[in-house]
C-alpha positions as a printed Julia matrix, in Angstrom:
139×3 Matrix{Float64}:
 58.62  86.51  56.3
 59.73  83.15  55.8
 63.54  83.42  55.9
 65.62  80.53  56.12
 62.68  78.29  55.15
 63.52  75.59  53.22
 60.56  73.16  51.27
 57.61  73.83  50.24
 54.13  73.15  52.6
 51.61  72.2   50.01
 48.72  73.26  51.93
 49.37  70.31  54.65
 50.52  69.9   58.41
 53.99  68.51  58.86
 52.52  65.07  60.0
 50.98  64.8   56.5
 53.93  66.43  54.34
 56.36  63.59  55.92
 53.57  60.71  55.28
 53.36  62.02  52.02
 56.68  61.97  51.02
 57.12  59.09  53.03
 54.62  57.24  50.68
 56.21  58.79  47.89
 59.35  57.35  48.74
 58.42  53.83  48.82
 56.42  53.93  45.44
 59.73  55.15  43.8
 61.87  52.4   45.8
 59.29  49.97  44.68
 58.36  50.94  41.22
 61.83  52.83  40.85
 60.31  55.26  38.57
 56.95  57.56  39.54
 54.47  60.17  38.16
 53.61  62.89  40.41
 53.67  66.63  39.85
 56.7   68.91  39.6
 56.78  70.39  42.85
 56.52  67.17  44.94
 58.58  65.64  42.27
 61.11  68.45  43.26
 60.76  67.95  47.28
 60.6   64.37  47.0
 64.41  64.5   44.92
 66.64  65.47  48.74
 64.21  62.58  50.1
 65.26  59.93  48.25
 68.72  61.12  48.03
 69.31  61.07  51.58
 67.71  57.52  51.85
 70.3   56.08  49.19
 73.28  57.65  50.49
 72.62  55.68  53.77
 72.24  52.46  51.93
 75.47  53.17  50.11
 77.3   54.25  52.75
 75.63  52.28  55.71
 76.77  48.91  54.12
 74.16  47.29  55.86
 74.48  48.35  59.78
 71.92  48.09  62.02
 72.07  52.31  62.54
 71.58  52.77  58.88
 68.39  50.68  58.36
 67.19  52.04  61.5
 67.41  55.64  60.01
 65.54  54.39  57.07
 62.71  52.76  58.32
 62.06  55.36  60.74
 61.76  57.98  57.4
 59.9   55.43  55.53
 58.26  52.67  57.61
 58.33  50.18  55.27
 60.54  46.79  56.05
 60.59  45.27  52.49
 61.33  48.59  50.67
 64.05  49.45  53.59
 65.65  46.27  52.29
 65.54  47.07  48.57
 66.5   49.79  48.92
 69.73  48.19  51.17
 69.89  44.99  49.08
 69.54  46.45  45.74
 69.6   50.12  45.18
 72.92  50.77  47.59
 75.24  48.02  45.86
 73.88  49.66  42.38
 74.98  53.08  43.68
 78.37  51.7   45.39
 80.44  54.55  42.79
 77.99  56.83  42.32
 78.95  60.12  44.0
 75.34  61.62  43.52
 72.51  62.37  41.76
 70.9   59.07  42.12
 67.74  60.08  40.76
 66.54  62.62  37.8
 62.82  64.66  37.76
 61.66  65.12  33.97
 58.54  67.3   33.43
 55.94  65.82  31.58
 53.54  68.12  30.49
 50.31  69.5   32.34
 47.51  67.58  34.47
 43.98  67.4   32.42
 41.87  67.91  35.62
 43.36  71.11  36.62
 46.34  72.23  34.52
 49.04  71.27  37.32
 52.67  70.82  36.08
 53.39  67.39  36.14
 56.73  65.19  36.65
 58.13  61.87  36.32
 60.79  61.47  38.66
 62.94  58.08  38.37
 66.05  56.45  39.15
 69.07  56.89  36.99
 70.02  53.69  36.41
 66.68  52.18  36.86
 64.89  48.47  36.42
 62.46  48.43  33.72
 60.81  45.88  35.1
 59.88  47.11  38.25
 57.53  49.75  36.87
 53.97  48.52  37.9
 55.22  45.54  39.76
 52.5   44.54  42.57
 50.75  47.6   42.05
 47.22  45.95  42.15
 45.56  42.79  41.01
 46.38  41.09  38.04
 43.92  39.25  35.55
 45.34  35.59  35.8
 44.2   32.62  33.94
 43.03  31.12  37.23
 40.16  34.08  37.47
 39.38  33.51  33.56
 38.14  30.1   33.76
């Protein structure tokens, strides 16, 4: 009986369920705005939450980064995420990000999600997500 179990496992240890939403995490700080499917989408939503709240609340201490890079390990998304994302969410009481289904996977039928910020930047979607066809490689 699992009683008083919170989260799902998806067939992973705990070392690779908190890499994986650690990963998560930093695509969605990065790109603000992420397709994945529903149940990670779902797990991935306290995540994030938590991660924002300290930004808003941690106004920058050393404590509050501290928690945040040891969830997410990354140094340049811990300070997005304290630079941009926690003055954005300064009167926000909550509910910092939203998880819209987006129909089923082709492969193998598997719900899918977009999960994004609520007030998000457009222009972050994609941003240094791989390389880029410039017109230095064209000529």
């Amino acid at each position: 009986m699992r009683h008083l179990k919170q989260g799902r496992r998806f067939n992973r240890t705990s070392a690779h369920r908190g890499a994986m939403f650690a990963n998560m995490a930093c695509a969605l700080i990065k790109h603000e705005q992420i397709t994945t499917t529903l149940p990670k989408a779902k797990d991935l939503r306290p995540v994030i939450e938590k991660l924002v709240t300290h930004a808003k609340n941690g106004k920058g201490s050393l404590h509050a980064r501290r928690l945040a890079i040891s969830q997410i390990k990354d140094a340049a998304m811990v300070s997005k995420l304290f630079d941009v994302l926690g003055p954005r969410y300064a009167t926000r009481p909550g509910g910092y990000v939203r998880v819209l289904k987006a129909g089923r996977r082709y492969g193998d039928n598997a719900p899918m999600a977009v999960i994004e910020f609520v007030d998000r930047d457009t222009a972050a979607k994609g941003q240094d997500s791989g390389p880029t066809e410039t017109a230095d490689t064209e000529s």
